[in-house]
N, CA, C and O of each residue as an XYZ file, in Angstrom:
300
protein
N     -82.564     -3.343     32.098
C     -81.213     -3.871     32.217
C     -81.294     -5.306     32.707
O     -81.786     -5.583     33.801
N     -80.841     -6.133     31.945
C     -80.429     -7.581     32.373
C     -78.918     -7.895     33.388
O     -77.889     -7.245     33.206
N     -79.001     -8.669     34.131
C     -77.516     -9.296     35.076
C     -77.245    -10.412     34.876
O     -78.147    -11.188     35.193
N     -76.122    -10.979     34.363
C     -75.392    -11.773     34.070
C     -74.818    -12.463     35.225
O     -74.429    -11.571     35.978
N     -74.560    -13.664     35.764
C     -73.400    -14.136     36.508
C     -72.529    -15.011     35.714
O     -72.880    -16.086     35.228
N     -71.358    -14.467     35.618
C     -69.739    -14.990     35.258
C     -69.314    -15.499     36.202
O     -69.136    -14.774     37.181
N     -68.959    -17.018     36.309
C     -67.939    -17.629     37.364
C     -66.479    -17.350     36.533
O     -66.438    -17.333     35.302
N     -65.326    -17.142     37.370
C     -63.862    -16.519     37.576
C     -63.257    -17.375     38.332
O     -63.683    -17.520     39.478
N     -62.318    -18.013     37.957
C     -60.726    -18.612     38.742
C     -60.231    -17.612     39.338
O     -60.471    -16.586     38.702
N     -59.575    -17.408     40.385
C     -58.814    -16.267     41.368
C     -58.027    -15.729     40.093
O     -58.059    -14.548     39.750
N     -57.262    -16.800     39.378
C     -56.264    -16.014     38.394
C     -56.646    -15.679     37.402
O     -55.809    -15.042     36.763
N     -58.121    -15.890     36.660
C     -58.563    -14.691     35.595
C     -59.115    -13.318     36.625
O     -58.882    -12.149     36.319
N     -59.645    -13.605     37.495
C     -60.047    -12.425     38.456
C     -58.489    -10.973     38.656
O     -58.559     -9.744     38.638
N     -57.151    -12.022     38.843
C     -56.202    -10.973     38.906
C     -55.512    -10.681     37.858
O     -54.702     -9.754     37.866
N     -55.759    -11.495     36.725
C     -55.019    -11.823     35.618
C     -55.665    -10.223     34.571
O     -54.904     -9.398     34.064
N     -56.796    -10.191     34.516
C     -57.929     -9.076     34.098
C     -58.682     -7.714     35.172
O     -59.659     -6.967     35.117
N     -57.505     -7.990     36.125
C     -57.703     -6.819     37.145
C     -59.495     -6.692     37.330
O     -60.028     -5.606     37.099
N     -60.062     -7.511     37.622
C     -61.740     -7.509     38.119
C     -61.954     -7.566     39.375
O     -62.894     -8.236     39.801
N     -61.244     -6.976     40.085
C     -61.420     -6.913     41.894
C     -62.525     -6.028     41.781
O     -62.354     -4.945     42.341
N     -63.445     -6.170     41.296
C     -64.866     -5.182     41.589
C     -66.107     -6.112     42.089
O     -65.918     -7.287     41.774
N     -66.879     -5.971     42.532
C     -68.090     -6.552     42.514
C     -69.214     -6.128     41.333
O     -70.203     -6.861     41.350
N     -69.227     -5.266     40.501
C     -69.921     -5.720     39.467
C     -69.596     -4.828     38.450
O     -69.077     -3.764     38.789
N     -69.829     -5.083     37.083
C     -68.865     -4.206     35.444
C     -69.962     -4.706     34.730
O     -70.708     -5.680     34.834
N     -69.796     -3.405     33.698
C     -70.705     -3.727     32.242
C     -69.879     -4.787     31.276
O     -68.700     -5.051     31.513
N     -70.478     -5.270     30.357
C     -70.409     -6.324     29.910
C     -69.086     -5.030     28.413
O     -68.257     -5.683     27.780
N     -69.131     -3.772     28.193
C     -68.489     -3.342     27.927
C     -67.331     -3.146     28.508
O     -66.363     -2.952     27.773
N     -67.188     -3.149     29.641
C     -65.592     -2.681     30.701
C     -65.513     -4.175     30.988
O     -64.367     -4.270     31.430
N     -66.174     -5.721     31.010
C     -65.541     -6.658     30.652
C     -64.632     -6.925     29.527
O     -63.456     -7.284     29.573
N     -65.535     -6.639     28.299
C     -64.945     -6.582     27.005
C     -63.461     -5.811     26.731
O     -62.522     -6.208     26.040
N     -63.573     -4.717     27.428
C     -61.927     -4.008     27.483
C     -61.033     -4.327     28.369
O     -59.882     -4.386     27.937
N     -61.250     -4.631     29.860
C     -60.386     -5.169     30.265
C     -59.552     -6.355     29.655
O     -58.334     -6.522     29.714
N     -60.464     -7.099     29.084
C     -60.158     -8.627     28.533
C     -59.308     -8.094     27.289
O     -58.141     -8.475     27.381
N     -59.525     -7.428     26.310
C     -58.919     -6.734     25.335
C     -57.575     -6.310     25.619
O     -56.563     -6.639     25.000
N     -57.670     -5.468     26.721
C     -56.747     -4.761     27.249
C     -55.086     -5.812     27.377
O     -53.956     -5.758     26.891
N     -55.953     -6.810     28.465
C     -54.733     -8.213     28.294
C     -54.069     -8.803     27.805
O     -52.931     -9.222     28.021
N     -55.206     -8.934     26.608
C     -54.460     -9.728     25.362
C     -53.734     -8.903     24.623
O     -52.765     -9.401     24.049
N     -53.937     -7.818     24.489
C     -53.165     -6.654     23.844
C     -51.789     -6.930     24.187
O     -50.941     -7.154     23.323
N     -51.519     -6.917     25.567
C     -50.529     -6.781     26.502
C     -49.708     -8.015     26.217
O     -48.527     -8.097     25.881
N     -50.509     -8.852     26.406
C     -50.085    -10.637     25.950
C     -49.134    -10.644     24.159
O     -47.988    -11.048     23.964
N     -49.875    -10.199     23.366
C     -49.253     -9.839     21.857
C     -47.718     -9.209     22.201
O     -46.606     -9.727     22.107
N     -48.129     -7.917     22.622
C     -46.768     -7.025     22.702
C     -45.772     -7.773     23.073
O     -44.611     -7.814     22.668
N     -46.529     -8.585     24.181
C     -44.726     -9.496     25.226
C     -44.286    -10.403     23.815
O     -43.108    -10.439     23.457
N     -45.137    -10.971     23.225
C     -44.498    -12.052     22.368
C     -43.882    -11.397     21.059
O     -43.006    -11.972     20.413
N     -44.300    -10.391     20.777
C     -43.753     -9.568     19.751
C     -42.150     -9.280     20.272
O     -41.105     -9.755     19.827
N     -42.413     -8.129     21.603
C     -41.124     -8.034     21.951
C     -40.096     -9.603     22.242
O     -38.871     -9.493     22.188
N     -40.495    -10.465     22.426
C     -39.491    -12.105     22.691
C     -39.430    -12.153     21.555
O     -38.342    -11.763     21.132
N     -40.041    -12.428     20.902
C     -39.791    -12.562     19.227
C     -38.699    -11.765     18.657
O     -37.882    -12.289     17.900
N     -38.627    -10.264     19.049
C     -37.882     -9.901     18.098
C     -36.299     -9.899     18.756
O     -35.222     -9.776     18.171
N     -36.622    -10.100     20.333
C     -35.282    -10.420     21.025
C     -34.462    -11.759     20.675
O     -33.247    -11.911     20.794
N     -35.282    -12.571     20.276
C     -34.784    -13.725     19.631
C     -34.042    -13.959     18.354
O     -33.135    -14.650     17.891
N     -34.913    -13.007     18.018
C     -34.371    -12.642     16.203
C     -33.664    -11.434     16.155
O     -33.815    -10.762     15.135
N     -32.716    -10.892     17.286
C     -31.745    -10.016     17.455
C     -32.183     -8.377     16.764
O     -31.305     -7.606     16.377
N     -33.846     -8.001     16.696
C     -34.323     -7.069     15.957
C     -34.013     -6.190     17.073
O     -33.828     -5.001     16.814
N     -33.908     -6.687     18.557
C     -34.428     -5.686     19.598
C     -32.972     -4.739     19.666
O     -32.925     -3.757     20.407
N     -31.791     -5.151     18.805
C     -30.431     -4.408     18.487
C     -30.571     -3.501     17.576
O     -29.589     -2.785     17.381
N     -31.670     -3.287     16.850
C     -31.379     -2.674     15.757
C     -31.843     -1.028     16.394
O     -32.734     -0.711     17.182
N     -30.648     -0.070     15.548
C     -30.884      0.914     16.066
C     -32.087      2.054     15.008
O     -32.589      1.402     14.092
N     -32.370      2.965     15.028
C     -33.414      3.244     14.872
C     -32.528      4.119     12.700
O     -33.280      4.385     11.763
N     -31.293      4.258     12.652
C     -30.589      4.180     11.327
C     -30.617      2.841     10.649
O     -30.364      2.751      9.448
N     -30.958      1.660     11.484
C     -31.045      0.134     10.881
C     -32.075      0.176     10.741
O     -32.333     -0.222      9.605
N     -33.320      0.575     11.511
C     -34.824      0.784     10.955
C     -35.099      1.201      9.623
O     -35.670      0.469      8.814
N     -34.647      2.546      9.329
C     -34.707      3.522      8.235
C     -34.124      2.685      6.897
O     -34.852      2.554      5.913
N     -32.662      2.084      6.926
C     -32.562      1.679      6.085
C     -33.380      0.729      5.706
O     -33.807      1.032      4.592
N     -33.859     -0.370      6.103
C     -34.686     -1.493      6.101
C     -36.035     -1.063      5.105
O     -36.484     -1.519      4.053
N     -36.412      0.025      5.991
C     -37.341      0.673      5.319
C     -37.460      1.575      3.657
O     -38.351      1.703      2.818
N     -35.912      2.101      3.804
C     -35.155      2.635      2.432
C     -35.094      1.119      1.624
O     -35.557      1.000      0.489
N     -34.544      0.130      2.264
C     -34.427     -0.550      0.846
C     -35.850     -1.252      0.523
O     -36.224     -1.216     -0.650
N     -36.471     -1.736      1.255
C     -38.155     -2.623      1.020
C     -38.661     -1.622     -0.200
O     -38.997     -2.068     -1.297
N     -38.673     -0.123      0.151
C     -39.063      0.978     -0.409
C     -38.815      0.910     -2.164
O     -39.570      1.087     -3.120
N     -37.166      0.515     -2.013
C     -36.394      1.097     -3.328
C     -37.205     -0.135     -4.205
O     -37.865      0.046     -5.229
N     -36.939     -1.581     -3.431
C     -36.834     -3.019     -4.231
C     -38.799     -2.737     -4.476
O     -39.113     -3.760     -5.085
N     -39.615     -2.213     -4.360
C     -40.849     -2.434     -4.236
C     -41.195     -1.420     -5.448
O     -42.289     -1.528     -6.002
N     -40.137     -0.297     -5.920
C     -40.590      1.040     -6.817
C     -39.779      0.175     -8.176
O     -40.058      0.536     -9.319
N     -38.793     -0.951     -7.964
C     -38.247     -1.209     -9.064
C     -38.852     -2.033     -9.955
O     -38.598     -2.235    -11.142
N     -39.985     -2.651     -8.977
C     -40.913     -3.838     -9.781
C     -41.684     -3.529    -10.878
O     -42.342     -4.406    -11.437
């Protein structure tokens, strides 16, 4: 087994929850994953609050989906 030292800013340290003293270079890899995951979702959800999607009720889903459906079988 090889050891690595990673220098960390306090705020990637809390930003990636790494309050440990030492992680595999795999449970780095997921935590870090884990974040950005998290990071996507927020901008997805602003995004669609912006673009008034976050109103749509789950019968405005379906149709959306009914018509993409219909206009895509007519081609």
């Amino acid at each position: 087994m090889s050891t690595m030292t990673v220098t960390l800013t306090e705020e990637q340290v809390n930003r990636y929850d790494l309050n440990v003293d030492s992680l595999t270079l795999d449970k780095l890899v997921e935590k870090i994953k884990l974040e950005l995951t998290r990071d996507a979702l927020r901008k997805c959800q602003a995004a669609a609050s912006e673009g008034g999607l976050d109103l749509l009720t789950m019968d405005d889903i379906n149709a959306e989906i009914r018509a993409v459906r219909e206009a895509k079988n007519r081609r």
